[in-house]
NUDO-605303 format. One line per field, with one value per residue (C-alpha): residue number from 1; x, y, z. Coordinates in steps of 0.1 Angstrom, whole numbers. Example, Ala and Ser with C-alpha at 12.3 -4.5 7.8 and 13.67 -1.06 7.14 Angstrom:
<sekes>
seq [1,2]
u [123,137]
v [-45,-11]
w [78,71]
</sekes>
This chain:
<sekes>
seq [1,2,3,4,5,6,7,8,9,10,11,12,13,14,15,16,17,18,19,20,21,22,23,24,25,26,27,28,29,30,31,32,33,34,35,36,37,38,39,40,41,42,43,44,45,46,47,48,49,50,51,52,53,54,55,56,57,58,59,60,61,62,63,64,65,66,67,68,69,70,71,72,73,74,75,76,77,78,79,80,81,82,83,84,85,86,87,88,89,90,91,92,93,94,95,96,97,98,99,100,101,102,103,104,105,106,107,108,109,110,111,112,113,114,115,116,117,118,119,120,121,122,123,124,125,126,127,128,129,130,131,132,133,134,135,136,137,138,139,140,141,142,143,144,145,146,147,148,149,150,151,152,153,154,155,156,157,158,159,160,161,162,163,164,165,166,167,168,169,170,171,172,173,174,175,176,177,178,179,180,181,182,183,184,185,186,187,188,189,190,191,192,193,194,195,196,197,198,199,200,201,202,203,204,205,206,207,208,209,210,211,212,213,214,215,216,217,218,219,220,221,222,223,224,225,226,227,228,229,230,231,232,233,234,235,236,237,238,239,240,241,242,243,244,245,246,247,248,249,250,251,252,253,254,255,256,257,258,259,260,261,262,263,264,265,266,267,268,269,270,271,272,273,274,275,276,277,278,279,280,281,282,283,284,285,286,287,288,289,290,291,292,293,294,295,296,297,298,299,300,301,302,303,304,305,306,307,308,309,310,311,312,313,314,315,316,317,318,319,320,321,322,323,324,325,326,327,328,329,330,331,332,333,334,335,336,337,338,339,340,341,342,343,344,345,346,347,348,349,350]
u [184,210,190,186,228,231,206,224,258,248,233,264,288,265,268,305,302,282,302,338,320,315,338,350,345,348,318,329,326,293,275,241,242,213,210,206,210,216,233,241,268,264,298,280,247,219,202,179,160,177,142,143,178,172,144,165,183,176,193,171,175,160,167,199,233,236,272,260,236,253,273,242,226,253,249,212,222,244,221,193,217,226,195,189,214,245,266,295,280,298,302,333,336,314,321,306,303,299,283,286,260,267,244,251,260,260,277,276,291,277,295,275,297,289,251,252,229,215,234,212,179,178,156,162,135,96,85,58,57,86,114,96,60,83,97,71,55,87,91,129,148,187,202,176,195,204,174,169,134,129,142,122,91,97,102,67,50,60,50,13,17,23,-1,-32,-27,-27,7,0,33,57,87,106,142,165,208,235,261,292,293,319,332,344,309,293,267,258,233,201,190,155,157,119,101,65,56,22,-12,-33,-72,-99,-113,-141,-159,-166,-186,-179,-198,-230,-260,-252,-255,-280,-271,-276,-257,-266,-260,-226,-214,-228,-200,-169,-154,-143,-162,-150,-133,-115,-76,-68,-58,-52,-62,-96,-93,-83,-115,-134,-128,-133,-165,-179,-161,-179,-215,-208,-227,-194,-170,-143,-137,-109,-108,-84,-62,-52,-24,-30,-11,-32,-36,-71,-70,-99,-108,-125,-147,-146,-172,-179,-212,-224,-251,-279,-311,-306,-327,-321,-342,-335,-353,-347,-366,-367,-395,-409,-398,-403,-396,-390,-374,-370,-357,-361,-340,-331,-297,-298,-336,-342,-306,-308,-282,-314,-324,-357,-368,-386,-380,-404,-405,-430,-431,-424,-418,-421,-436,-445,-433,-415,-409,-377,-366,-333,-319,-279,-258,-290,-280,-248,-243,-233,-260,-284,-324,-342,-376,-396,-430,-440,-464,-450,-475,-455,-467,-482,-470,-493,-478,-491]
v [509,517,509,473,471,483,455,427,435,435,402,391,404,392,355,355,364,337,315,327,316,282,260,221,197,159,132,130,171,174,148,159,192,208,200,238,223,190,196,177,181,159,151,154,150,154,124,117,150,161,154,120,115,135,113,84,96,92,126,149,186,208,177,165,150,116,102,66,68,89,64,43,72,75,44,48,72,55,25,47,51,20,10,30,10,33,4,22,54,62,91,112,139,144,174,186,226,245,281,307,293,259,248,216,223,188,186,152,151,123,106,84,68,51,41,-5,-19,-51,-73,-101,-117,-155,-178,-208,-237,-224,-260,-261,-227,-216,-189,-165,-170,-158,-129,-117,-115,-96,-61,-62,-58,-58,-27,-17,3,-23,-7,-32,-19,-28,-65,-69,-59,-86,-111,-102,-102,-139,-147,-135,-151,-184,-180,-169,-196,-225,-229,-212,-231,-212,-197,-172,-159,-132,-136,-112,-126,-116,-79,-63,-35,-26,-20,-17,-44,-74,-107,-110,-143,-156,-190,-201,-235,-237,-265,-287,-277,-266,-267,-254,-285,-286,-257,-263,-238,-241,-241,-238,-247,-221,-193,-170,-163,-188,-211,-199,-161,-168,-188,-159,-139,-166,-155,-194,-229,-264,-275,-238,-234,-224,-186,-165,-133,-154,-160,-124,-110,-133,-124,-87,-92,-113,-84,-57,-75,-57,-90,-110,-97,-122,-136,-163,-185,-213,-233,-263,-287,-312,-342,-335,-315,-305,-276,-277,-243,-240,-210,-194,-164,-155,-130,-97,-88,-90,-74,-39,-22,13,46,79,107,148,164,203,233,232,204,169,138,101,82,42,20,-20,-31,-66,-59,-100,-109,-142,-148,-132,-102,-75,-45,-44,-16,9,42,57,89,105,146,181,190,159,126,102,61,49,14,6,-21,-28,-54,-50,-58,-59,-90,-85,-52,-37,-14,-12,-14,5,11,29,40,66,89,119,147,177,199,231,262,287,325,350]
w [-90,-67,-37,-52,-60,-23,-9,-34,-20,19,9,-8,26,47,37,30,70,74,55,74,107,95,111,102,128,130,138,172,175,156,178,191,178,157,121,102,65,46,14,-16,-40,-76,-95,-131,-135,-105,-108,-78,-61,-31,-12,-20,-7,30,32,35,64,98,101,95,94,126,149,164,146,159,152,154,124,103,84,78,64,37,27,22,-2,-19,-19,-40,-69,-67,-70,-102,-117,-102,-91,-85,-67,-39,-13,-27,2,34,54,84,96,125,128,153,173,169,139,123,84,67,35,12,-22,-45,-75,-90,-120,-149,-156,-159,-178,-190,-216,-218,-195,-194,-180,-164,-163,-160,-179,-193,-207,-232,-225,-252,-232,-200,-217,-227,-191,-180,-194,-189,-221,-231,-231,-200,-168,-140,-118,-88,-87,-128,-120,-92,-106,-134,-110,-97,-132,-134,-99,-107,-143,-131,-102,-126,-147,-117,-105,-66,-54,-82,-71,-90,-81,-99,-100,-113,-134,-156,-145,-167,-161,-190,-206,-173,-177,-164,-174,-152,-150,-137,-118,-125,-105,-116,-91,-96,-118,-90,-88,-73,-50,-30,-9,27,50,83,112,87,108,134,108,98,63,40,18,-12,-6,6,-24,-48,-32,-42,-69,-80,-84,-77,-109,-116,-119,-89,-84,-51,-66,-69,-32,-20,-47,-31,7,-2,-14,14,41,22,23,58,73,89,119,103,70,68,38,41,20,39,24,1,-19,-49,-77,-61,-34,-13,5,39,40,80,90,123,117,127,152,129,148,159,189,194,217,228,246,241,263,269,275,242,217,239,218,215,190,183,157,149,120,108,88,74,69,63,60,24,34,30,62,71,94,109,126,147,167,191,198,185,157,136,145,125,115,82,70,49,33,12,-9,-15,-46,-63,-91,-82,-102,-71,-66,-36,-42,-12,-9,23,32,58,74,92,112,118,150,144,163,179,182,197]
</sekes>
């Protein structure tokens, strides 16, 4: 017991030491020299992790102070409370330390004030669909923090809202008004422009006679038909799948302008090699062999491999046939089937 009292208080002198040797310096003073620590001091409640915070800093602790960044830095942190709906965070007291061997101490203190939050959400045209329709897309709510990130994100939700539902050209914008800061909230308002109906028009393959794949297979893989209301997620589904047939180098699909309701999409693919040749030769004492391989990875332009290994020499040798249809009715499963005959050497010992 007392050995543990005697190791607390050598402890305890040891970093008042430490802490005597510290000496204040200004910007200018601290300039280029190596960050020990990064510390954070909350006036009331800690609200975002101190990780979080050192992470927006170009500062960072083990490399060197750099005067001209440092005042960005602060307001990077101030900016991530504000963000959070902290609109009156601010830095209250930055000090900066030297040590005995001139180690950069970095000392911030944060206040982050009073929390703001919404008093009301209104929305501003968004014709044909009603304010309630809107809302209800939002998930932003009176009485919500002011979070940047919150208001943003319901700015999105009626983006893609308007977008599924064929209005490609929609435009959505978010304002502050009436802050008051005597209940610390403000009104969010949502400016909303839902642009023309939009739909699907016609398909157009380009450069079809000079590929290998046909028609038919390709279309199987668009996720929309002539007539739809147009949607860019179908568009983006739509080029994932044809780039993961693994059969096309390029996948473009195009949306060219157009002073219609109809919006016609041009379909560009630039295809794979399609017929593989490969050999190879190990040759040593004992185990000589050859190997070859012949595969057709788009036969008859139907997106299916049809193969066949063969190999020559100790210890295996033998041939096998394989053929394999992909997305098998489009439930995303393969289908492969093979056939082989293999003759493996025997070894004499004596």
């Amino acid at each position: 017991m007392r050995a543990f009292a005697l190791v607390c208080l050598l402890i305890l002198i040891r970093t008042a030491v430490a802490e005597e040797d510290l000496r204040e310096v200004s910007d200018r003073e601290a300039d280029e020299q190596r960050v020990a620590k990064v510390h954070f001091a909350h006036r009331g409640q800690k609200l975002i992790k101190n990780e979080t915070l050192r992470s927006a800093m170009r500062i960072q602790e083990g490399g060197r102070f750099h005067r001209r960044f440092f005042k960005s830095d602060l307001g990077a942190v101030v900016n991530l409370y504000r963000g959070r709906g902290y609109r009156d965070a601010e830095i209250a007291r930055k000090r900066l330390f030297l040590d005995s061997r001139d180690r950069l101490r970095i000392e911030i203190e944060i206040d982050s004030g009073a929390l703001w939050t919404v008093r009301t959400v209104r929305i501003e045209g968004g014709d044909p669909y009603t304010p309630d329709q809107l809302h209800a897309q939002m998930g932003l709510r009176p009485g919500d923090p002011l979070d940047y990130g919150k208001v943003l994100a319901g700015e999105r939700r009626l983006q893609l809202f308007l977008n599924q539902h064929g209005y490609p050209h929609a435009s959505v914008r978010n304002e502050w008004f009436g802050e008051d800061r005597t209940t610390h909230s403000a009104e969010v308002v949502y400016r909303v422009e839902t642009g023309r109906k939009m739909y699907f028009g016609a398909v157009e393959l380009e450069n079809l006679e000079r590929l290998h794949t046909r028609k038919g297979l390709i279309e199987r893989y668009l996720d929309f038909e002539q007539g739809d209301l147009y949607d860019p997620e179908k568009l983006s589904r739509s080029r994932d799948q044809l780039a993961r047939t693994d059969l096309f180098r390029s996948v473009f699909l195009i949306t060219p302008e157009t002073g219609d309701s109809l919006q016609p999409v041009q379909v560009r693919l630039q295809e794979k090699k399609y017929i593989v040749l490969g050999a190879n030769a190990f040759i040593n004492n004992t185990e000589p062999r050859l190997a070859g391989l012949v595969q057709h990875n788009n036969w008859l332009g139907r997106g299916a491999q049809l193969g066949l290994n063969v190999s020559w020499g100790q210890p295996i040798q033998g041939a096998t046939a394989f053929f394999a249809e992909r997305n098998l009715l489009r439930s995303g499963a393969d289908l492969v089937l093979s056939a082989g005959v293999t003759d493996e050497w025997s070894r004499t010992e004596i």
